[in-house]
N, C-alpha and C positions, 0 to 999 in steps of 0.2 A: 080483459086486457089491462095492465099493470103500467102506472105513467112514471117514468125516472121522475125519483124529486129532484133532483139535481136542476132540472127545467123547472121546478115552479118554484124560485125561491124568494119571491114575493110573501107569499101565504104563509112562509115556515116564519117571516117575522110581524105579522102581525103586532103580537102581542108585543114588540118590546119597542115601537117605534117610538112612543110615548116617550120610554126611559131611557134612549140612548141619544137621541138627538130630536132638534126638530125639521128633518128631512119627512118627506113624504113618497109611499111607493110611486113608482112608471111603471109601464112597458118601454121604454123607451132606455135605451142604455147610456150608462156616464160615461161610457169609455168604450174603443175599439178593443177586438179579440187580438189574440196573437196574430192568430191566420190573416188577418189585414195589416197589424204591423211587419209582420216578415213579407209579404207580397213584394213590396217594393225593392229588397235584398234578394231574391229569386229572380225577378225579372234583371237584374245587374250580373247575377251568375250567370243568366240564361245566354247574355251577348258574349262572354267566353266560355259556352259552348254545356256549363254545368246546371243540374236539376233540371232537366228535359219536362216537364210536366208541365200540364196545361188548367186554366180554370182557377189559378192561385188566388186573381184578384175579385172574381164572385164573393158573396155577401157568405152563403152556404158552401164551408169544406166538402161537404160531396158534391160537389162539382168541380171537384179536383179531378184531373184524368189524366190517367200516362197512356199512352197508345205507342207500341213499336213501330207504327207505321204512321208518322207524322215528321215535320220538318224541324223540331225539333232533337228528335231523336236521331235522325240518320245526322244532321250537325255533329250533334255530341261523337256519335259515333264515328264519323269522317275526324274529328279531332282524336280522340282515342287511338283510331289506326294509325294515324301520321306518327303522334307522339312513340306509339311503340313502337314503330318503323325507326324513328331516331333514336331509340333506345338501344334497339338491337345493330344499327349502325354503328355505334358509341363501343359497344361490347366488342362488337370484331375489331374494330380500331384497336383497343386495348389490349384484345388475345394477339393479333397481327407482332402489337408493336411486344410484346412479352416484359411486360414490366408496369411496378402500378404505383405511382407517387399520390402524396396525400391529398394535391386537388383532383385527381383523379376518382379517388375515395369519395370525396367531396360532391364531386360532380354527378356519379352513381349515384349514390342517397337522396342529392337534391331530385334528380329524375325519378327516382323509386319513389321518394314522398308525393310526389305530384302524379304519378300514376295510381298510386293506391287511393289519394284522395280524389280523382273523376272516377275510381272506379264506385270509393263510398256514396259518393251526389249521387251515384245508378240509382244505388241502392235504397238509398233515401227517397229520391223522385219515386222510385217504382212503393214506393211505403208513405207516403208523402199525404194522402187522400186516410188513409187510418192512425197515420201519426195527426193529423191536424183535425178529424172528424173527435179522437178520443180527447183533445188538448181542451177544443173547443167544450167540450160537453164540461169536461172539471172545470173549468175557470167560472163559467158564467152565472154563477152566484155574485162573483166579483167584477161584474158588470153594471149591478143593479142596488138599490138600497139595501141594507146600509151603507152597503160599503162607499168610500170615497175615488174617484181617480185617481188619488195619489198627488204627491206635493211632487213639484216641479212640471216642466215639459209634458205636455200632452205625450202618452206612450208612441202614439205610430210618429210623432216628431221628434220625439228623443232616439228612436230605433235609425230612423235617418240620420238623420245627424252627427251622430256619433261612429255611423259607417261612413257616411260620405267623408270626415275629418282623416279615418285610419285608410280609404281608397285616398284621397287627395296625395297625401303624404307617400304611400307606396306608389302612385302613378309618378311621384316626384325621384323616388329611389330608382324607378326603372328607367325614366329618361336618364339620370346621371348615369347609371350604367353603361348605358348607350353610347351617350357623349365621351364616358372615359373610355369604351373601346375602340373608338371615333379618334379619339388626343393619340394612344397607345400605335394605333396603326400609321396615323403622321409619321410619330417618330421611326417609324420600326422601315417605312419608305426614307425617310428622309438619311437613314446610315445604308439601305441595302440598296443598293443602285439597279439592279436586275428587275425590283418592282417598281411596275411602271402603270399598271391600271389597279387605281387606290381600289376598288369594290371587290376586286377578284382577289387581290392582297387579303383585306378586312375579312369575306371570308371562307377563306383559307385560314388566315389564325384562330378565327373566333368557333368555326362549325369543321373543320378539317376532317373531320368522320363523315361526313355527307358529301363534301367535293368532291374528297377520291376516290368515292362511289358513281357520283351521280354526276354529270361535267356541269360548271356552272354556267349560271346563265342568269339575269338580272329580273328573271320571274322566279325564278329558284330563291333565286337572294330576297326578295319578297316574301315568297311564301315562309323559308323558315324563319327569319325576322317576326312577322307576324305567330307562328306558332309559338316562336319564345317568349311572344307578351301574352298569348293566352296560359301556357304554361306558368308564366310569374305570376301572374293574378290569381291564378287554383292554387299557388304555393302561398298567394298573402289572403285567398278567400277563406281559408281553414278557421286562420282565426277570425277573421269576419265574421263569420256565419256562427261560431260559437260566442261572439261577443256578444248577437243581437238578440240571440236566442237567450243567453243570461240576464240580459235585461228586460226582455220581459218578462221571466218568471220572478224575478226579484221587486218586480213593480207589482205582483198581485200579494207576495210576502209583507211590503210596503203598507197595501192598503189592508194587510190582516192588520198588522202590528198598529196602526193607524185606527183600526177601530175601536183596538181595547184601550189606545190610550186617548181619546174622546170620551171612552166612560168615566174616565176622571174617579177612577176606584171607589165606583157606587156597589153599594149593593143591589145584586140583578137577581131574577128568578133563574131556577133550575133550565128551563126549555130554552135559553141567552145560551147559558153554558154549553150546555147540549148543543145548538147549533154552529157554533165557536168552536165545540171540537170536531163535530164532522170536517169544516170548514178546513181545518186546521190537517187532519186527516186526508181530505180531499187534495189540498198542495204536496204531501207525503208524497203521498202512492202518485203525484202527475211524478214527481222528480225521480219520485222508482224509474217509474213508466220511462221518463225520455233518457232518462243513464243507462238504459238497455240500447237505446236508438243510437245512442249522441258518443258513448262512451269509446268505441274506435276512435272516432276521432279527435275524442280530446286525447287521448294515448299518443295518437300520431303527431299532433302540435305539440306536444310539450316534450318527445323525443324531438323531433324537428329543431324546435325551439334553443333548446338544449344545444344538441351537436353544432349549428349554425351559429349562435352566439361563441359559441368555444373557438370556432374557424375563422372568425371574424377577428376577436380577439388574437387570435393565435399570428395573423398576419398582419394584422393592425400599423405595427413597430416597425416593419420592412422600408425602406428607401425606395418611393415605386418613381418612376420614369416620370412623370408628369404630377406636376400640383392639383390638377384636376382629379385625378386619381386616387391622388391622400385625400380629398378633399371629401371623395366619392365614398372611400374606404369608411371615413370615420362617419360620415352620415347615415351610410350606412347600417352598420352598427350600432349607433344611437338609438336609430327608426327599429329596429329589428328589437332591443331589448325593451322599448317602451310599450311594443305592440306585444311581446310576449310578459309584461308587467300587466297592461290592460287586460290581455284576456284573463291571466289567471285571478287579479284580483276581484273584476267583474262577479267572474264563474264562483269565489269564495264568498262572494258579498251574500249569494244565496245561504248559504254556511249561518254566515253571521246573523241574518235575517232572520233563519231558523229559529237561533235563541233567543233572540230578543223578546217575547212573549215571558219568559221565564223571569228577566227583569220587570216588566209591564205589570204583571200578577201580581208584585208584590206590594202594590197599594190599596191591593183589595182588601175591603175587611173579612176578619174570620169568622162574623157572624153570618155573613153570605156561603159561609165554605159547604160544597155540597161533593155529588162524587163525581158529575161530569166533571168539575173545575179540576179534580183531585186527576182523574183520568189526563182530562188535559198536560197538566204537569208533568205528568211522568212520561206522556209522550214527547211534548217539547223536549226532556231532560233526557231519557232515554234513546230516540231514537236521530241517527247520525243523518240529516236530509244536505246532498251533497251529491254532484256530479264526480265523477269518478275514471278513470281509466282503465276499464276494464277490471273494473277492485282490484286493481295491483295498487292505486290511492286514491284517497279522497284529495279532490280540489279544496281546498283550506287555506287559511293565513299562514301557516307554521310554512307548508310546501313553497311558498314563495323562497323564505329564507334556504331551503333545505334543495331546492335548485342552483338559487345560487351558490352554496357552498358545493355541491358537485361541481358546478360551472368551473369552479377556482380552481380544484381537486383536479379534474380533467389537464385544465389549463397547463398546471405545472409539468403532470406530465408529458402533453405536450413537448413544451418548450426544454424537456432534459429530454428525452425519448429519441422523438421524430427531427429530422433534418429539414428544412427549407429546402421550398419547392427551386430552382432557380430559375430566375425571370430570362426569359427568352425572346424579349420588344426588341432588345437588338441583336438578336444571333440569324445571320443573313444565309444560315442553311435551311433554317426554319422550312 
């Protein structure tokens, strides 16, 4: 029977505890695994309805379990139906009415991205127990001596925190949304005199493909209200969940990059090396590993990202009916580019982290130069370790810029092309 070294990485440093610090080996770990920092972003999905999977918060990823026949699942799946049901509502409204204006457009894609993405979470939950069984096994080298935690916030604190800060702020975009279709319907009663019950008004403008199906009723108005917050929250968890997922694979790069600059560019033995570049090898092949998993959905967020920012923009300048509105528009806006700024630079920091080794090396003496060091280098130098989007691109620093100058590209032709929507808060045929 043959034991993964990967599990005994106590024993592979013996020799060099001496020369690298004066830490001493454990069993006992410096730091939490992924699999516990992401638990507590799974269970926040879980309340709208996404990653059905159960056992996240166990010590042991195999006690991860998706079962089809659990209260989990048939949720997700009660959500899933409803939303397609308002899809395919939305659709006949638009074949009915024969004609398709640009928030129209709009309004498709926002519902297409949020269906594709509860359909990914399937996908992931039902994968979820061999994506975190293989995560866990490569990291946990980086659990134990030498290596460090890592400078700053403890990792399962930093993973919270930095999601609850980007949930805080979207929970704050989606009330104002609210409140401004709440301002909008005021006004839109206070010119039309024939509306006279404000809820059956509100929606009729706001959800109009589902009234004139379905007759309303103030559990109706309930239920789809509700669907639309779970639907916002899948459209702002995409990048969520790739946020927290790039920081902690950036925090095990941290404590690489961290060890070799603790050597303080000593000369080391050959077997140091060698285990530095497995080590180094190991982080590789995880970020191969999860840009097979992860890479739909960064495709889908940074399309998303993209077109929504451009529509945002694009309507921004309009005269809207109420100051609450402008107010909504531009915060809007705001919120939507910092959270598509955080994720991609997050996702690129892994990038940067990458190379950072290849500056570190270079205070080592040449009298230490052997041929794992020599191997090392040319993997750091060589090979591109980067989340991806289906390799149509790597997540990078250069891509930030190279978004937003499509953004702008877009933009113009927008504003020569396409015609404005006309606002319709006061047109009492509505």
């Amino acid at each position: 029977m043959t034991v993964d070294s990967s599990f005994l990485p106590l024993k592979k440093t013996k020799e060099i505890l001496v020369q690298e610090s004066e830490g001493f080996p454990s069993d006992v770990p410096n730091g939490c695994t992924s699999h516990k920092a992401l638990a507590p972003i799974i269970l926040f999905g879980q309340i709208f309805s996404l990653m059905p999977v159960g056992g996240y918060f166990e010590e042991n990823p195999e006690e991860i379990k998706f079962r089809f026949i659990s209260p989990r699942f048939l949720y997700s799946c009660m959500t899933l139906f409803i939303f397609v049901s308002i899809i395919v509502l939305c659709l006949l409204n638009l074949a009915d009415r024969g004609s398709l204006s640009l928030s129209d457009v709009a309004t498709i894609i926002y519902y297409t991205v949020i269906l594709l993405a509860m359909l990914e979470f399937f996908v992931l939950a039902y994968n979820w127990r061999s994506i975190m069984t293989h995560w866990t096994r490569e990291e946990r080298p980086f659990l134990y001596y030498p290596y460090e935690t890592g400078r700053g916030l403890p990792l399962e604190s930093l993973v919270r925190r930095v999601a609850a800060v980007v949930i805080v702020f979207a929970f704050i975009e989606d009330v104002m949304n609210f409140i401004s279709a709440f301002k909008l319907n005021e006004t839109h009663m206070k010119s039309c005199p024939h509306a006279s019950d404000f809820w059956r008004n509100f929606f009729r403008r706001e959800h109009r493909y589902i009234v004139r199906v379905i007759p309303y009723h103030k559990v109706l108005g309930i239920a789809i209200e509700l669907m639309m917050r779970v639907a916002k929250f899948t459209w702002h968890f995409i990048d969520v969940f790739i946020i927290c997922v790039c920081l902690t694979l950036q925090r095990r790069f941290q404590q690489y990059n961290n060890r070799i600059e603790n050597m303080n560019g000593k000369e080391l033995p050959q077997s140091t090396w060698k285990e530095l570049r497995y080590d180094f090898l190991r982080l590789s092949e995880l970020i191969a590993f999860l840009d097979g998993k992860f890479s739909r959905l960064i495709l889908m967020a940074c399309a998303n990202n993209m077109f929504f920012i451009s529509m945002q923009l694009y309507n921004i300048f309009d005269v809207k009916p109420t100051a609450f509105t402008t107010i909504y528009f531009w915060y809007s806006l705001m919120f939507l580019i910092c959270r598509c700024f955080c994720a991609l630079y997050i996702t690129s920091a892994i990038y940067e982290a990458s190379l950072k080794p290849l500056i570190l090396l270079r205070d080592f003496p040449t009298a230490g130069w052997n041929l794992d060091l020599q191997r090392l280098i040319d993997h750091v130098a060589l090979k591109s370790i980067a989340f991806s989007g289906k390799r149509f691109f790597f997540v990078t620093r250069p891509l930030i810029l190279a978004m937003a100058g499509t953004i702008v590209t877009y933009e113009l032709v927008l504003l020569d092309q396409v015609e404005k929507d006309q606002d319709t808060t006061l047109d009492c045929n509505f």
